[in-house]
C-alpha positions in Angstrom: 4.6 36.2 4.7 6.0 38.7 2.2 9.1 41.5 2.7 7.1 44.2 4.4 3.7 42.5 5.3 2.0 44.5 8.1 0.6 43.0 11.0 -1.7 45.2 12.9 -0.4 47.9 11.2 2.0 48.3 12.8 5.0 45.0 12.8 6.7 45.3 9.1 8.0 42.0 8.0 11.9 41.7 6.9 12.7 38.3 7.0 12.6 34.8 7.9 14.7 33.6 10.8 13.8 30.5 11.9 10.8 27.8 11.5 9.9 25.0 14.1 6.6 22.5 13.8 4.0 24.4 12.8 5.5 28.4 12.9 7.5 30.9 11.6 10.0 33.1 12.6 10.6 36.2 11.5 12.8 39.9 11.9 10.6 42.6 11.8 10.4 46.5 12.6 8.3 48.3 15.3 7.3 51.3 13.0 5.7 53.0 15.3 8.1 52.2 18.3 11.0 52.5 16.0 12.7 49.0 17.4 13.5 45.7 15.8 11.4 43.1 16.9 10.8 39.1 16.3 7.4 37.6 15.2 6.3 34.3 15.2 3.0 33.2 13.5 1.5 30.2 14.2 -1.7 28.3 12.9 -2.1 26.3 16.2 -2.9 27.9 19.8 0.5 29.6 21.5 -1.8 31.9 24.0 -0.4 29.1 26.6 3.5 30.2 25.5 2.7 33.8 25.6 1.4 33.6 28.8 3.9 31.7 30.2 6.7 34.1 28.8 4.7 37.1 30.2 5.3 36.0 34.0 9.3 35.8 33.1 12.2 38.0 33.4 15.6 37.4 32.5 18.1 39.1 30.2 18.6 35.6 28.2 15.0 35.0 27.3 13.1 37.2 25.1 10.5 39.2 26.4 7.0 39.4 24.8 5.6 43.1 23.6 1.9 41.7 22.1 -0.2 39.3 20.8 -2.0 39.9 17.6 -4.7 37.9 16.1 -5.4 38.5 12.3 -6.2 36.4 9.2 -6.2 33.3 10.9 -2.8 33.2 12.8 -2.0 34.6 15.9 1.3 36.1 16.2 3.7 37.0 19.0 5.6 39.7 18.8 9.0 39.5 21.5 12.3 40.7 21.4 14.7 40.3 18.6 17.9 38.4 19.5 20.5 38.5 17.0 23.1 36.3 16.4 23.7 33.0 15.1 22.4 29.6 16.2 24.3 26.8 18.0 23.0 24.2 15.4 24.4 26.8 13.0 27.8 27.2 14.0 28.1 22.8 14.4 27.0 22.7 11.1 29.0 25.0 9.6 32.1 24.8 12.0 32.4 21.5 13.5 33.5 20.7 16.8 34.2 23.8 19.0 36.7 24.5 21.5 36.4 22.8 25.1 36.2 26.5 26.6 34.2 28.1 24.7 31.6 25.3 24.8 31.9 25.3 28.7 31.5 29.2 29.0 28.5 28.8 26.5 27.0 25.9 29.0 27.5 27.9 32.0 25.0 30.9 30.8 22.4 27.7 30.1 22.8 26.1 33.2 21.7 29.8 34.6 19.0 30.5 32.1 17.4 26.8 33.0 18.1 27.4 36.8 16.4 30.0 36.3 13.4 28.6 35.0 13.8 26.1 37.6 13.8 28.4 40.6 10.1 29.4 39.7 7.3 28.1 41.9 6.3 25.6 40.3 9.4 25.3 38.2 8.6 25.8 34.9 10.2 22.9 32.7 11.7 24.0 29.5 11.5 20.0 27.8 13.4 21.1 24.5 17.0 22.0 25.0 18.9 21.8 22.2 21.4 23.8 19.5 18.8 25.3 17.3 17.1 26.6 20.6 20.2 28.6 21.5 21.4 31.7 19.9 24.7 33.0 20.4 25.2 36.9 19.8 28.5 38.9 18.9 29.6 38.9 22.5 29.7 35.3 23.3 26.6 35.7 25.2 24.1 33.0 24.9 20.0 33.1 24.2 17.6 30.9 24.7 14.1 31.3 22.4 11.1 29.0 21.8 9.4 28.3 24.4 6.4 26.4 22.7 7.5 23.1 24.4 7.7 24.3 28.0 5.7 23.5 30.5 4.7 24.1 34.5 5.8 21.4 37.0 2.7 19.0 38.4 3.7 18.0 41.5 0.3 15.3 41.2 1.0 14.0 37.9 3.0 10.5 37.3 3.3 11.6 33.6 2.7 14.3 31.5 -0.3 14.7 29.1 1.8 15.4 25.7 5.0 13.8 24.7 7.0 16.0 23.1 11.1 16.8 22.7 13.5 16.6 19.6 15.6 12.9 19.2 18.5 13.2 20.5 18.2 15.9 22.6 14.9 14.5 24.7 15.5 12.3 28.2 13.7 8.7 28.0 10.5 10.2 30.1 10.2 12.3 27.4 9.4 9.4 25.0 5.7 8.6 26.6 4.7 6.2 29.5 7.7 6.8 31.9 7.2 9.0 33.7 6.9 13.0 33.7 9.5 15.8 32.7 10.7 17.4 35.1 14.0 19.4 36.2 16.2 16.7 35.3 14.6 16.0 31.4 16.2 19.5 30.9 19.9 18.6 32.2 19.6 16.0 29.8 19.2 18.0 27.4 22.3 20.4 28.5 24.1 17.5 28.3 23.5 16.0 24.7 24.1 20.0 23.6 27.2 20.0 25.1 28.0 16.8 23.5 26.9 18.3 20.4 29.1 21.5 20.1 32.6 19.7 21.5 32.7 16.8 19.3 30.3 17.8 16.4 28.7 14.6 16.3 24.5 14.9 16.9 23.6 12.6 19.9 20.8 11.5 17.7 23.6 9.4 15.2 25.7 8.5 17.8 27.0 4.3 17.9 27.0 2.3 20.8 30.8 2.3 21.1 33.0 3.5 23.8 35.4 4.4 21.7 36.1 8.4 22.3 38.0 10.8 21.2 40.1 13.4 22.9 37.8 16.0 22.5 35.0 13.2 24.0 37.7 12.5 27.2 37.5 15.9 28.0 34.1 16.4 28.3 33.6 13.4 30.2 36.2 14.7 32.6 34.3 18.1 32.5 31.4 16.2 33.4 32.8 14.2 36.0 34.0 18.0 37.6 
């Protein structure tokens, strides 16, 4: 979409801030609220992801204002989380500090517990860097929740395979079972792998050769 696009006369476009699959980010302005908001359009259904986001609460996941259907998209309109993204600051910073990393991990072990803690636990299925934003005040985010999904107690295995290499547990690869609360430690896992020794688990050797950064995350882990 174009700088200043309307939808629904209302949502002005600024910017794009991020693009997954088969949608778009964007910054845009509340003109008649008079806030800053984020908008993602989509081709494909995400009336399953609004809903879902509509029975949440938490100061870490964006909350959802509308849904808007017009030109052949829908479009979600949610809270605006600034900051940058944890893919981001890897890419352009390398490995980060031990401390920092665990501080980060701690607010996404409660975001996820969260998610957990709902009846049925709501599995998230796509932890990773790019999901994660990380605002001024070292406070963590955690946006796109197109991959979640509710917890069937009487499935053996879920219906749609879907996660990002690297980041996805084996179950999420098809035929082994389903996700559950566990794909998404996983997933906290290779992230925190990611952001101490900049290395993405999805080019990583089979070697046990680690480096000191790598020793102290396994001792972090073993703790």
């Amino acid at each position: 979409m174009k700088k200043d696009s309307l939808i629904d006369k209302r949502y002005r476009i600024d910017n794009v801030i991020g693009r997954g699959g088969t949608s778009v980010i964007y910054k845009a302005h509340d003109i008649k609220g008079g806030r800053i908001c984020a908008v993602k359009q989509s081709g494909d259904d995400i009336s399953r992801e609004a809903r879902l986001l509509r029975e949440l609460n938490h100061p870490r996941i964006p909350s959802i204002w509308d849904v808007v259907e017009e030109n052949g998209y829908t479009y979600m309109i949610m809270d605006y989380k600034p900051g940058r993204t944890l893919l981001d600051i890897a890419q352009s910073k390398g490995p980060q500090r031990a401390e920092d990393v665990v501080w980060w991990m701690i607010q996404l072990v409660q975001v996820i517990g969260y998610l957990h803690s709902r009846i049925p636990e709501i599995i998230y299925r796509d932890v990773k860097p790019s999901n994660i934003i990380l605002g001024d005040d070292n406070t963590i985010n955690l946006v796109d929740f197109g991959a979640a999904k509710k917890y069937n107690s009487r499935a053996s295995k879920d219906r749609i395979y879907i996660g990002t290499a690297g980041y996805a547990a084996p179950e999420q690869f098809g035929g082994k079972g389903q996700t559950d609360v566990r794909t998404d430690i996983y997933g906290i896992g290779a992230v925190m792998y990611h952001m101490i020794t900049g290395v993405r688990p999805a080019g990583l050797p089979y070697s046990m050769d680690i480096s000191g950064n790598e020793k102290r995350l396994c001792l972090f882990l073993r703790i």
